[in-house]
LUMSETI-942459 format. One record per atom (N, C-alpha, C, O): x, y, z negated; residue in one letter. Coordinates in pm, whole numbers, plus 50000, padded with zeros to 5 digits. Layout:
BEGIN
XYZA ...
This chain:
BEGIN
642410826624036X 642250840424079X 643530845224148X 644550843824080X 643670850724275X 644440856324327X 645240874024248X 644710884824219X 646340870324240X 646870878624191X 647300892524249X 648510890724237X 647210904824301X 647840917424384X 648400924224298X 648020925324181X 649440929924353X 650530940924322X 651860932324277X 652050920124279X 653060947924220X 653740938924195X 654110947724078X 653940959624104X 654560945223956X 653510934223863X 652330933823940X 651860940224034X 651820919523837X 650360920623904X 649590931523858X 649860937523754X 648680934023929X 647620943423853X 645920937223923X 645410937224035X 645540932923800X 643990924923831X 642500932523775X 642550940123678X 642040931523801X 640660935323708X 640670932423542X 640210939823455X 641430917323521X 641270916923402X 642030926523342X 642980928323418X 642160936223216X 643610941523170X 644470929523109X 644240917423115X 645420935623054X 646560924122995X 645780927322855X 644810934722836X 646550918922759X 645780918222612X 646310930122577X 647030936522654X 645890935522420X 646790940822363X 647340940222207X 647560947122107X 647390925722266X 647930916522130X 649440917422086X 649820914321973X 650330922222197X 651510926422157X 651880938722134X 653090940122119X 651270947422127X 651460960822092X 650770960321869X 651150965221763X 649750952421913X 648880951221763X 650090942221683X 650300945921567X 650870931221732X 651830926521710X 652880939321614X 652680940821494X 653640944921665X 654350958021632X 653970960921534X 654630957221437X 652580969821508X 651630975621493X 651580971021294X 651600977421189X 651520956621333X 651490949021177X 652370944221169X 652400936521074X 653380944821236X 654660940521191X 655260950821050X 655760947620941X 654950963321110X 655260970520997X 654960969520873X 655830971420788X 653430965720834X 653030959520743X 653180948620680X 652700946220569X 653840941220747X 654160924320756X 655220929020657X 654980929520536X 656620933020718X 657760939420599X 657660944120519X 658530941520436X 656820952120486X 656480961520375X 655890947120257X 656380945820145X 654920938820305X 654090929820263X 655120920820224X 654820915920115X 656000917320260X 657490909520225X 658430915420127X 658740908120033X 658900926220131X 659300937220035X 658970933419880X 659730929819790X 656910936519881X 656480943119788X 656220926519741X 655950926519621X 656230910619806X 656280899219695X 657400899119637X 657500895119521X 658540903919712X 659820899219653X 660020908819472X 660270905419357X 659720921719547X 659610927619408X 658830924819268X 659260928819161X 657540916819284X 656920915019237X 657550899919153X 657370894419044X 658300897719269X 658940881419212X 657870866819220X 657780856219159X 657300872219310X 655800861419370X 656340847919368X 656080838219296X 657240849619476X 658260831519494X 658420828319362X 657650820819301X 659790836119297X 660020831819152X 658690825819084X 658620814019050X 658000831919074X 656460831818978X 656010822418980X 655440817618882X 656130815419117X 655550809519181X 656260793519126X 655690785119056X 657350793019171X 658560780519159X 658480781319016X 658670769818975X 658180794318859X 658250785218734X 656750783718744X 656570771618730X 655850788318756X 654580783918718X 653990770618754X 653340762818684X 654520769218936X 654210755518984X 652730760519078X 652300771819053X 652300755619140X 651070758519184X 649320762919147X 648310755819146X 649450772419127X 648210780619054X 647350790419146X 647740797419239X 646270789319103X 645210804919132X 645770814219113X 646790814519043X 645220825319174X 645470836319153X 645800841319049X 646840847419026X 644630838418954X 644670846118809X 645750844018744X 646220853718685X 646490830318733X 647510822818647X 648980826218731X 650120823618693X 648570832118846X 650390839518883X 649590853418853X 650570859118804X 648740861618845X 648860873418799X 648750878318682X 648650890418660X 648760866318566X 648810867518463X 650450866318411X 650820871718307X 651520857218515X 652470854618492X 653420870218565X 654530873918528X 652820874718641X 653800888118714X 653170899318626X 653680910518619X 652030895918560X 651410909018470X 650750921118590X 650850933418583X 650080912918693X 649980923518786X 648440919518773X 647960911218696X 647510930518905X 645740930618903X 645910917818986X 646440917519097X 645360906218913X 644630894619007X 643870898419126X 643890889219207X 643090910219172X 642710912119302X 643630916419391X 644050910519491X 643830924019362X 645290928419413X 645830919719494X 645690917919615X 646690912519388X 647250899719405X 646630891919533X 646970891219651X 645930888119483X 645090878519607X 645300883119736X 645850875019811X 645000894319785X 645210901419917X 646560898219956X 646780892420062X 647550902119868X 649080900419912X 649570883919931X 650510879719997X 648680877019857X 649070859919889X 648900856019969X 649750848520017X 647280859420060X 646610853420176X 647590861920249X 648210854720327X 648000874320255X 649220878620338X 650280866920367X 650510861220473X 650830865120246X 651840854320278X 651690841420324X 652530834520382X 650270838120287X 649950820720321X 649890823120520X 650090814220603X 649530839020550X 649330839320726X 650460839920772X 650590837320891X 651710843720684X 653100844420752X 653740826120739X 654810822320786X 652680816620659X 653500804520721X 655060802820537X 655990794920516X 654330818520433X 655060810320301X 654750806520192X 655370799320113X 653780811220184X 652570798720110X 651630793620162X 651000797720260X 651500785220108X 650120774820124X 648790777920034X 649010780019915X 647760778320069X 646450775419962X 645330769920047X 644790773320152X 645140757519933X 644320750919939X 643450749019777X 643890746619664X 641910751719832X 641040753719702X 641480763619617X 641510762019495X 641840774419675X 642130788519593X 643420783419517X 643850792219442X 644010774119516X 645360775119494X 646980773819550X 647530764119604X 647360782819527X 648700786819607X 649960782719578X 650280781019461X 650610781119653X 651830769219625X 653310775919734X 653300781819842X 654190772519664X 655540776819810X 655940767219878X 656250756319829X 656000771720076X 656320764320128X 657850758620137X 658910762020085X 657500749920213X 659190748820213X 660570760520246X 661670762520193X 659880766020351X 660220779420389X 661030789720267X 662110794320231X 659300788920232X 660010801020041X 661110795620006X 662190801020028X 660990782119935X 661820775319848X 662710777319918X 663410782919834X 663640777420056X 664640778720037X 664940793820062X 665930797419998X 664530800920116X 665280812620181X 664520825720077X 665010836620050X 663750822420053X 662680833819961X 663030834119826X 663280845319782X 663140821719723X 663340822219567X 664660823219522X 665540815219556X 664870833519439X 666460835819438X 667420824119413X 668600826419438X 667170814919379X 668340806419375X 667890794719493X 668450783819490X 666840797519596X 667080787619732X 668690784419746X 669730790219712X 668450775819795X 669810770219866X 670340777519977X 671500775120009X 669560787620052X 670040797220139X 669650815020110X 669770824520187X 669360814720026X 667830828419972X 668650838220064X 669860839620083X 667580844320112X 667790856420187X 666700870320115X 666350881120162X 666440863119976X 665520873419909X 666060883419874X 665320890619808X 667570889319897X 668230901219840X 668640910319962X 668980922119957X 668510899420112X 668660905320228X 667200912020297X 667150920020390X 666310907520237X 665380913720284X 664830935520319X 664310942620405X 665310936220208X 665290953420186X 666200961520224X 666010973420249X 667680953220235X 669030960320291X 669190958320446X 669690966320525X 668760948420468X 668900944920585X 668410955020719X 669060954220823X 667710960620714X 667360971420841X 668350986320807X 668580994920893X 668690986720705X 669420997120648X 669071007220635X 667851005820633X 669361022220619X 668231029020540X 667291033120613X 667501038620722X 665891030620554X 665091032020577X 664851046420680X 664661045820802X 664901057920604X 664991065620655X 665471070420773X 665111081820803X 666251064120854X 666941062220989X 665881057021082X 665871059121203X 665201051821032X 663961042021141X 663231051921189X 662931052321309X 662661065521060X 661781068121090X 662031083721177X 661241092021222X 663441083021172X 664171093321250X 664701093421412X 665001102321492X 664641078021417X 664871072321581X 664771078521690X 665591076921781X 663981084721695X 663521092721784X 664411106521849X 664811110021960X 664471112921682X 665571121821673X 667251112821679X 668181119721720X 667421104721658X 668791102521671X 668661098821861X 669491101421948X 667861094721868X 668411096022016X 667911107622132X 667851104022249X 667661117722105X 667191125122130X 668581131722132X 669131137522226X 668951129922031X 670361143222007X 671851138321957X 672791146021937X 671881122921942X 673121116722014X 673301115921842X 674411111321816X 672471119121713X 673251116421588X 672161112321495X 670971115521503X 672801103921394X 672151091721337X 672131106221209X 673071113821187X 670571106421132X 670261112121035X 671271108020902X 671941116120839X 671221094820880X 672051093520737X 673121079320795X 672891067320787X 674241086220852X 675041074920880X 675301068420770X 675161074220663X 675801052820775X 676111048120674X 677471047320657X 677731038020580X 678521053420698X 679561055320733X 680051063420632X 681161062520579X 678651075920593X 679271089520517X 679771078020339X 680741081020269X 678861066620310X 679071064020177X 679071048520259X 678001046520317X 679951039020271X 680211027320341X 680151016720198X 680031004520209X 680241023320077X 680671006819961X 678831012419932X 678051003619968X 678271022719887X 676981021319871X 676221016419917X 675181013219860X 676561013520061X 675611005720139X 676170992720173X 675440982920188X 677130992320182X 677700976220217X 678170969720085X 678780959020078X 677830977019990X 678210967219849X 676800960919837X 677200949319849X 675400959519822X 674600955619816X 674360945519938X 674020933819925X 674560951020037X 674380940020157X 675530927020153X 675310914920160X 676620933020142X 677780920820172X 677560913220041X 677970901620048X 676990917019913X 676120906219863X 675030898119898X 674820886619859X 674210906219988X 672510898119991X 673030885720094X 672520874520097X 674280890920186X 674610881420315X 675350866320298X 675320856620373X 676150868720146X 677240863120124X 676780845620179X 677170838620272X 675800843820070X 674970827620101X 674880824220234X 675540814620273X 674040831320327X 674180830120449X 675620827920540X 675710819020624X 676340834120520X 677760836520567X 678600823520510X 679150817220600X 678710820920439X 679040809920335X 678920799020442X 679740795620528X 677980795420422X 677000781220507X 677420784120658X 678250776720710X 676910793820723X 678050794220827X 679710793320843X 680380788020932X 680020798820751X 681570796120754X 682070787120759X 682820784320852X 681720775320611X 681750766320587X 681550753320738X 682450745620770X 680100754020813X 680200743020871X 680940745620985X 681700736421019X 680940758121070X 682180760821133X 683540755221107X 684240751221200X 684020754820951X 684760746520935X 684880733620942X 685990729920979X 684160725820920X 683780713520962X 684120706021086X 684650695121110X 683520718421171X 683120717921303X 684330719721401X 684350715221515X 685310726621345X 687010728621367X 688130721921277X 689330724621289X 687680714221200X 688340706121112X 689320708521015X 690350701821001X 688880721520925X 689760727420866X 690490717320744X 691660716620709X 689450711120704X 690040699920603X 691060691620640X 691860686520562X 691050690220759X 692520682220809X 693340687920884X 693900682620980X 693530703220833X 694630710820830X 695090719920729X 694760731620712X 696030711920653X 696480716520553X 697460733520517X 697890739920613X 697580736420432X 698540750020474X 698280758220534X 699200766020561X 696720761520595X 696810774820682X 696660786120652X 695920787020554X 697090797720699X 697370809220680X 696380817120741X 696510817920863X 695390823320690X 694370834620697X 694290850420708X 694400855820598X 694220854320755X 693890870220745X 692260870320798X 691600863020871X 691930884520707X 690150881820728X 690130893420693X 690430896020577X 689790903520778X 689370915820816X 688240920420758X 687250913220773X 688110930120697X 686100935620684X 685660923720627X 684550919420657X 686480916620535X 685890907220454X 684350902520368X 683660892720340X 684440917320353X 682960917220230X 683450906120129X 684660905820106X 682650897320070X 682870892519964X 683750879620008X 684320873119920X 683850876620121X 685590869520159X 684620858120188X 685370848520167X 683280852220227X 682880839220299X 683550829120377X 683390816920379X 684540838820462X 684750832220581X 686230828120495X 686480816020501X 686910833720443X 688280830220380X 687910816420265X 688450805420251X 686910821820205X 686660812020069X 686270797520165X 686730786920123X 685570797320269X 685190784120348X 686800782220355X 687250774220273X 687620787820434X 688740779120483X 689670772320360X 690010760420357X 690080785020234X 690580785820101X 689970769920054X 690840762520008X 688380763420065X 688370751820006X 688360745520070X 688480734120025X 688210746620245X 688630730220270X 689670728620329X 689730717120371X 690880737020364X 692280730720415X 692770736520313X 692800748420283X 693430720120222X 694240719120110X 695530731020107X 696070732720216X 695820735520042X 697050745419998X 697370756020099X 698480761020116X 696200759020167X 695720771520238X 695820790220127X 695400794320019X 696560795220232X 696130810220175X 695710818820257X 695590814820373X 695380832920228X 694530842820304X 694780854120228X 694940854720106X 694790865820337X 695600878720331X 693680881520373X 693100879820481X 693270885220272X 691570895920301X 691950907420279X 692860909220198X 691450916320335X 690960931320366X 689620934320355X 688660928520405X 689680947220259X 688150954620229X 688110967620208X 688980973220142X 687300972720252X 687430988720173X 687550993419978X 687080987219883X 688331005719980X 688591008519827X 687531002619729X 687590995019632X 686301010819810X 685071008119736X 684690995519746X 683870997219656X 684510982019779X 684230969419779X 685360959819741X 685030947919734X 686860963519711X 687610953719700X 687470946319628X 687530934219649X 687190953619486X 686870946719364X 686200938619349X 686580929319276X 684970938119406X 683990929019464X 683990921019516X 683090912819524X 685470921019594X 685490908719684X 686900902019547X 687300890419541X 687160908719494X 688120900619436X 687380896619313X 688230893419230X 686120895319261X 685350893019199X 685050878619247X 685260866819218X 684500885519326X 683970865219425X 684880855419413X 684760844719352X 686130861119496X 687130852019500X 687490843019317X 687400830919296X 687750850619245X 687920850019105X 686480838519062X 686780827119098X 685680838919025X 684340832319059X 684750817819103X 684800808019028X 685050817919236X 685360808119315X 686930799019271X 687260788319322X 687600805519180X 688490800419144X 689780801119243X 690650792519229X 689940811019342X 690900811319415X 691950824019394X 692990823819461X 691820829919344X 692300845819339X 694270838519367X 695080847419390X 694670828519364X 696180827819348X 696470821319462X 697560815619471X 695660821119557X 695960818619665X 695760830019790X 695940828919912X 695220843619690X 694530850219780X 695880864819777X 696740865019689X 695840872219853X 696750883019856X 695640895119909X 695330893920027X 694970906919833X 694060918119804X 695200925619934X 696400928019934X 694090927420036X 694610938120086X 693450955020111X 692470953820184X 693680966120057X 692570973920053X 693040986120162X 694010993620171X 692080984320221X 692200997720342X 691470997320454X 690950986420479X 691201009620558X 690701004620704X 691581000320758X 692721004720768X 690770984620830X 691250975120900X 691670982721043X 692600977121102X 691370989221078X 692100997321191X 693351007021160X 693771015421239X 693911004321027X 695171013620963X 696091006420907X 697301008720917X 695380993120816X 696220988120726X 697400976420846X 697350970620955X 698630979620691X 699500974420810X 699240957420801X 698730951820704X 699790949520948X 699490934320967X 700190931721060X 700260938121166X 700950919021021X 702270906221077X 701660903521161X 700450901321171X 702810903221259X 702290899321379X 702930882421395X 703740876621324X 702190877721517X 702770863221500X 702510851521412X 703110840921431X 701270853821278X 702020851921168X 700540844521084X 700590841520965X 699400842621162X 698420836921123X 697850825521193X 697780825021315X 697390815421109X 696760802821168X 695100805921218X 694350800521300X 694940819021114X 693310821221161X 693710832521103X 694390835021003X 692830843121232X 692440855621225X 690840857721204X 690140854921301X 690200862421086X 688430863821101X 688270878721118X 688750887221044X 687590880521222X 686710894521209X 684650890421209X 683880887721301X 684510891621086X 683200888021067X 682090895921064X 681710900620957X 681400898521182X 680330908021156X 680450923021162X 679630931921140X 681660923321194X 682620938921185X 682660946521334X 682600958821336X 682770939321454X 682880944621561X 681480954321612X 681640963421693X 680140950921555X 679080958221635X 679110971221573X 678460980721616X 679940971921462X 679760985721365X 680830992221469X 679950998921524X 681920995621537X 682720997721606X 682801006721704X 683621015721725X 681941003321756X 681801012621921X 683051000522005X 684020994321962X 682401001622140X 683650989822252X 685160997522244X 686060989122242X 685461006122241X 686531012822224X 687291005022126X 688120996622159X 686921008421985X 687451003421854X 687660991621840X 688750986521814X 686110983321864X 686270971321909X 687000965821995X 687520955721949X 687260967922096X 688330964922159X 690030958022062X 690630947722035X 690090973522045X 691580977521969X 691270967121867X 692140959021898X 690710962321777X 690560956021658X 690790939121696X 691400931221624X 690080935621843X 690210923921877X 691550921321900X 692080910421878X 692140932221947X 693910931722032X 694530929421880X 695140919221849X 694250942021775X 695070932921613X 695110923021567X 696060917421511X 694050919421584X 693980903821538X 694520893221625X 695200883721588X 694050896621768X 695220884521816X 696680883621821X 697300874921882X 697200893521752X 698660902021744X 699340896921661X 700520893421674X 698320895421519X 698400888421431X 698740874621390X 699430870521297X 697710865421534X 697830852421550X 699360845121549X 700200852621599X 699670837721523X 700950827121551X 700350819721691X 699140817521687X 700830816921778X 701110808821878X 699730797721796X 699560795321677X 698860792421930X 698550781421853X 697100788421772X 696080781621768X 697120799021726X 696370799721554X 694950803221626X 694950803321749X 693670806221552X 692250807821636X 691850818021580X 691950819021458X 691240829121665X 690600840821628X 689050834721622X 688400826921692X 688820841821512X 687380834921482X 686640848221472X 687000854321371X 685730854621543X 684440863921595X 683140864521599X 682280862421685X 683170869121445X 681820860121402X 680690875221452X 681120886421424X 679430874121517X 678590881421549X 677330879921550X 676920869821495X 676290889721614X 674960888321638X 675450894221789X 676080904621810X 674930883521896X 675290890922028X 673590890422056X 672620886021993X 673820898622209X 672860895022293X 673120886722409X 674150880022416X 671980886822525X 672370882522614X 672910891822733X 672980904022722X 673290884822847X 673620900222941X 672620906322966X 672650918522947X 671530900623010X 670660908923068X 669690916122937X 668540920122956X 670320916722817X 668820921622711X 668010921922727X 667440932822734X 667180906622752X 666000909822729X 665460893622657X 664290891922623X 666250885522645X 666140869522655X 665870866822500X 664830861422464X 667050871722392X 667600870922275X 667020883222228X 667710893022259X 665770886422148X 665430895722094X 666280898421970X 666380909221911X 666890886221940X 667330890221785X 668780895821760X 669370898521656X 669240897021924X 670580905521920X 669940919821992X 670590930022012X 669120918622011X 668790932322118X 668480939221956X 669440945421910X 667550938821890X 667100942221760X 668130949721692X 668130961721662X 669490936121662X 670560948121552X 671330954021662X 672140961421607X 671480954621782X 671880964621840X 671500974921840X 672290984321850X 669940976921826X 669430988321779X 669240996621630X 668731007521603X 669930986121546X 670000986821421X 671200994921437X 671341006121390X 672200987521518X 673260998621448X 673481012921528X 674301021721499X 672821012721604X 672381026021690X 671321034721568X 671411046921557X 670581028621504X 669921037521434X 670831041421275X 670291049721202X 671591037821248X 672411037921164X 673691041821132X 673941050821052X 674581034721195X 675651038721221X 676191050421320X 675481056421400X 677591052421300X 678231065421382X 678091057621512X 677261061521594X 678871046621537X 679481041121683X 678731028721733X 678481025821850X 678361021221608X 677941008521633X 676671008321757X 675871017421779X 676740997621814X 675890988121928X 675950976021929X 676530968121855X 674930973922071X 674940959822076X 676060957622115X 676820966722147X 676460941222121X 677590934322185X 676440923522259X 675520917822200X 676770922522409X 676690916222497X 677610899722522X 678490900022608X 677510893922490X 677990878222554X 679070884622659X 680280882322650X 678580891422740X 679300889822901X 680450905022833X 681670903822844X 679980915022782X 680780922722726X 682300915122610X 683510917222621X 681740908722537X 682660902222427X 683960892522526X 685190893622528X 683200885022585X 683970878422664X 684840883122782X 685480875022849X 684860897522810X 685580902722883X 686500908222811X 687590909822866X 686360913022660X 687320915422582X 688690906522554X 689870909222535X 687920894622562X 688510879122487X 689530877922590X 690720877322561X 688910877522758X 690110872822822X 690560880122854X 690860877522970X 691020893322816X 691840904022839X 693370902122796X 694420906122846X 692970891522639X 693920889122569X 694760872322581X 694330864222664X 695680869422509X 696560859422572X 695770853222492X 695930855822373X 695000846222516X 693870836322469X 693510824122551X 693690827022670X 693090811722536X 692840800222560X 691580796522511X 691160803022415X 690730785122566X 690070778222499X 688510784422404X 687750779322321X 688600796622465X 687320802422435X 686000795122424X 685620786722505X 685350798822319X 683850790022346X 683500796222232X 684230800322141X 681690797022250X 681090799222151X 680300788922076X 679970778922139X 679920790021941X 679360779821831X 678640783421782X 678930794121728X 677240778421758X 676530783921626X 676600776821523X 676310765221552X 676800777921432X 677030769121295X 675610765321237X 675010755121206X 675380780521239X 673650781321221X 672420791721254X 672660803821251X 671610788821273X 670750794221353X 671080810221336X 671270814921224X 671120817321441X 671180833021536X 672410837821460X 672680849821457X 673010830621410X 674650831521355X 675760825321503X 675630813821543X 676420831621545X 677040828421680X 678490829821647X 678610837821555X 679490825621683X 680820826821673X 681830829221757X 682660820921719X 682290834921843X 683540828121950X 685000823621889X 685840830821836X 685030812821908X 686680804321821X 687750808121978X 687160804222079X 688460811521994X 689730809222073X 691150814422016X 691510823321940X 691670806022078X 693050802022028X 693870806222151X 693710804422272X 695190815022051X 696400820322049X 697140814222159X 697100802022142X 697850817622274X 698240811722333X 699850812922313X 700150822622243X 701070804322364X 702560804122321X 702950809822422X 702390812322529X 704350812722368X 704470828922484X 705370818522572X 706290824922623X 705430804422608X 705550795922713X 704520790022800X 704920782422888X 703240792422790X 701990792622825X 701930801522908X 701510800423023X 702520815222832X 702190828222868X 702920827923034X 702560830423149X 703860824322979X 704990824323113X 704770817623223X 704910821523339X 704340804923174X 704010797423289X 702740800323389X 702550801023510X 701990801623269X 700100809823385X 700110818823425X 699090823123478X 701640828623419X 701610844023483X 701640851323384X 702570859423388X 700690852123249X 700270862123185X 701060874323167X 700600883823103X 
């Protein structure tokens, strides 16, 4: 069939399978929400594979009920049933049951952030201000999250390290910004031998992060620093690794900016700023899953946005930096590593 206009426009209409998409998406989350609460996965992983009746006898919930919300989950691809009995996929088992090897079952409900902001969208951009910033109470809301994330963050940190060879660099010296529960420090803290790290957190979360650390068995290698990372004071010259993790989209480009320039300030000659993010692409439209929390932190936050690839990277080489590149460690987890340049470098390339 010959196609006219531009878009096309034909006799047939287009579907409207992506709008119905949306539409149940909403329901889809809600439907994700209300297993986790219920503890379906869990239920599921001690009982072993059962009917209906024998996980709704084990959650103490209505077996009809029930049923509706399973075939929900068996269409999202996390359970299975076959002959009316239901089982977890591989999927669940790891990212769904609280002790998966990656569970993202505690990130599920925090993760869009408050609710109430979604359903205000309209009005926040209408009139330039977010209904319940999360800014006004920052440990209430980021004490629950910088837990649900930690696992995730972890596993990224970690193979990033790997992947830069921290284990066969002994002694390095850390600073780690907007820490949350210290992932990115605790990856380096265990694999380059007799390594320390200067973390930063807010009043309200320090404890928390010095909880983890403690946990992890490092607290005597670690030095508590509590304050905003745009105030508290920091050595310049004087780090092998600088982390800002996840911290720049909350920012606004302004702040962000300034925050990238501390940290490389920070660096020793040599040392790697590590920029851990959710970007997009330039053109927003490629990478839905950075276009998404860009709008997350537009619906939420005071300043926060997206960060752009082509934006970040104009930041990067602003600064006496080398060797830029980005990494994913793991999936829609992105990084940029570049390294500190010597102020004989500096001299020689012009800078």
């Amino acid at each position: 069939m010959a196609h006219t206009g531009r878009p096309w426009r034909d006799f047939k209409p287009p579907p409207s399978g992506p709008v119905w998409s949306i539409i149940q998406g909403y329901g889809s989350y809600w439907t994700l929400v209300a297993a986790i609460e219920l503890d379906v996965f869990n239920g599921l992983e001690k009982v072993g594979p059962c009917d209906k009746d024998r996980l709704a006898e084990q959650l103490g919930v209505s077996a009809f009920h029930l049923q509706h919300l399973l075939d929900a989950l068996v269409s999202f691809g996390f359970l299975d049933q076959v002959n009316d009995r239901y089982e977890l996929t591989e999927t669940a088992e790891r990212y769904l049951c609280s002790n998966g090897a990656a569970s993202m079952a505690a990130l599920v409900k925090v993760a869009p952030g408050p609710l109430e902001n979604w359903t205000r969208l309209a009005q926040t951009i209408r009139t330039s201000k977010v209904a319940h910033p999360i800014e006004q109470d920052a440990a209430a809301f980021y004490g629950p999250l910088v837990q649900a994330t930690f696992a995730t963050q972890l596993r990224a940190a970690s193979r990033l390290g790997l992947r830069l060879g921290w284990a066969r660099r002994p002694r390095l010296k850390a600073l780690d910004l907007g820490a949350g529960l210290a992932p990115w420090s605790i990856a380096i803290l265990e694999q380059s031998p007799g390594s320390t790290a200067a973390v930063n957190e807010l009043p309200g979360l320090i404890d928390m992060t010095g909880a983890k650390l403690e946990e992890r068995g490092l607290t005597d290698r670690v030095e508590m620093r509590s304050g905003d990372f745009h105030d508290i004071a920091i050595e310049t010259d004087t780090y092998d690794v600088v982390v800002l993790g996840h911290i720049c989209r909350t920012e606004g480009a302004a702040r962000a900016q300034k925050l990238i320039t501390r940290a490389v300030n920070a660096l020793a000659p040599g040392g790697a700023l590590i920029l851990a993010d959710y970007f997009a692409d330039n053109e927003r439209k490629h990478n839905p899953f950075g276009v998404q929390m860009g709008l997350t932190m537009l619906a939420s936050t005071t300043r926060g946005a997206m960060l752009t690839h082509g934006q970040v990277c104009g930041w990067l080489r602003k600064e006496p930096l080398e060797a830029i590149r980005l990494i994913e460690p793991i999936g829609f987890n992105q990084v940029y590593v570049a390294i500190k340049l010597d102020k004989g470098s500096m001299k020689s390339s012009g800078t």
